[in-house]
Phi, psi and omega in degrees: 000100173230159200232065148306132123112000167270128200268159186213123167255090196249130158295156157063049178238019166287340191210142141097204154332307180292306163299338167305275209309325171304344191276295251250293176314317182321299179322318188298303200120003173297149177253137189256189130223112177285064195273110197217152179312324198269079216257011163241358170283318190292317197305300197296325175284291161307002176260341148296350187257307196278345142323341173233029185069030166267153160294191181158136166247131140288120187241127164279123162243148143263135159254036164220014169239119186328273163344304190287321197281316197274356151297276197316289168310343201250340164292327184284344174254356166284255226310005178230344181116315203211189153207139205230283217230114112305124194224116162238098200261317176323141161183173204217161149205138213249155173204118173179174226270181178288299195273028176231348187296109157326118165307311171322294176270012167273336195290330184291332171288302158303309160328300163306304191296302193280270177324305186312319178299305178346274208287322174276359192261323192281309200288317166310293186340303180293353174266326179273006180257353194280147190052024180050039192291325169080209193156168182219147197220112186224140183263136171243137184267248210147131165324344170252075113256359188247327195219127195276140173231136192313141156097008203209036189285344161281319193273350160290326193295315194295297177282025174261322206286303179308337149322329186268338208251267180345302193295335206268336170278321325152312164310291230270309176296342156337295168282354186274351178112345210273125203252172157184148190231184162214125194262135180209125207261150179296207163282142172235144185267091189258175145007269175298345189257336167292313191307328197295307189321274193310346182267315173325290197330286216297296195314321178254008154092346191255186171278127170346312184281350179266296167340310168300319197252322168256344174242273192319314190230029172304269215290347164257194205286340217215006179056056187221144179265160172302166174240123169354294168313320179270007162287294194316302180309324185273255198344308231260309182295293188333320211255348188235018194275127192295329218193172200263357161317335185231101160192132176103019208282128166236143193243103195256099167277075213227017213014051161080007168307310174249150167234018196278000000 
């Protein structure tokens, strides 16, 4: 699986998830641009990829400001020549129950997560349709784009919307050459997923350790969380997959947590 010769634009790729892949497409032969709120997370994340004699850009991005998406896609493909492959990875998570929830911060849960996906999909777009040159555009969902859980009702609704936002690109994109998927992982213990415990825990009233044990990984086979790499891989097959045989697709990585 190799991505010579290729541009990779990811979101939220300063930490976590996004930063696996970037390492792991670089390694492929892919050129990154490293788009993150955090622009010195971006730096610094692209100055280990050109440390091993890879290419890498840092891009500041918001990805819930029109304008900010489309400055970012549009330096990464002046500065590498092209844009092939968009990973819209960014995302934050708020957690309580629906009828304590700020409207203020459900809007702020769709903007990243939804509106974000939007926006990095409208702007990639105009590079991977000119001459049908084409491209693969991939979303990351979450076992909550299939399945729902208490304490999290903007970001299921947001990642249920990327299945619909993926199929209707998968449609829309076809002649353009243009593939697209949403890839979606169980829990991985990134960041964001540590802030989760201790906010669960004080919410549903039990210990960080029943949270881990009883929410988080109750439901898969092996009681083990996914791992980055194993995000990371399945992106790599996706981005290097020959043909439109796979598209509009969602790919669920969860030791079975979800099996749909």
């Amino acid at each position: 699986m190799r991505l010579d010769g290729k541009t990779a634009l990811i979101t939220g790729a300063a930490s976590g998830i996004g930063k696996e892949i970037a390492m792991v497409y670089a390694q492929a032969g892919a050129k990154i641009a490293i788009a993150d709120l955090n622009q010195a997370g971006a730096d610094a994340a692209a100055a280990e990829i050109k440390a091993k004699g890879g290419e890498a850009i840092g891009v500041a991005m918001d990805v819930s400001d029109e304008k900010a998406v489309e400055n970012g896609v549009d330096l990464a493909a002046k500065t590498f020549g092209t844009l092939d492959i968009a990973i819209s990875n960014a995302g934050i998570q708020i957690v309580k129950p629906v009828h304590e929830f700020p409207f203020a911060e459900w809007k702020k849960m769709l903007a990243i997560h939804l509106d974000g996906s939007f926006l990095i999909t409208k702007a990639s777009m105009k590079h991977m349709y000119k001459d049908k040159r084409g491209g693969t555009i991939i979303y990351m969902g979450s076992v909550h784009s299939h399945e729902a859980s208490k304490l999290k009702a903007p970001y299921v609704t947001a990642k249920h919307g990327l299945l619909g936002l993926s199929r209707v690109v998968a449609k829309e994109g076809a002649e353009y050459n243009v593939r697209s998927h949403v890839i979606c992982p169980g829990f991985v213990r990134t960041p964001l997923v540590d802030k989760q415990i201790p906010e669960q825990a004080k919410e549903l009233g039990i210990t960080e350790e029943q949270v881990i044990k009883n929410v988080m990984l109750k439901e898969t086979v092996d009681g083990v969380f996914t791992t980055t790499e194993d995000v990371a891989q399945l992106a790599l097959f996706l981005a290097s997959f020959p043909s439109a045989a796979l598209t509009g697709q969602s790919f669920i990585v969860s030791h079975g947590w979800s099996m749909k």
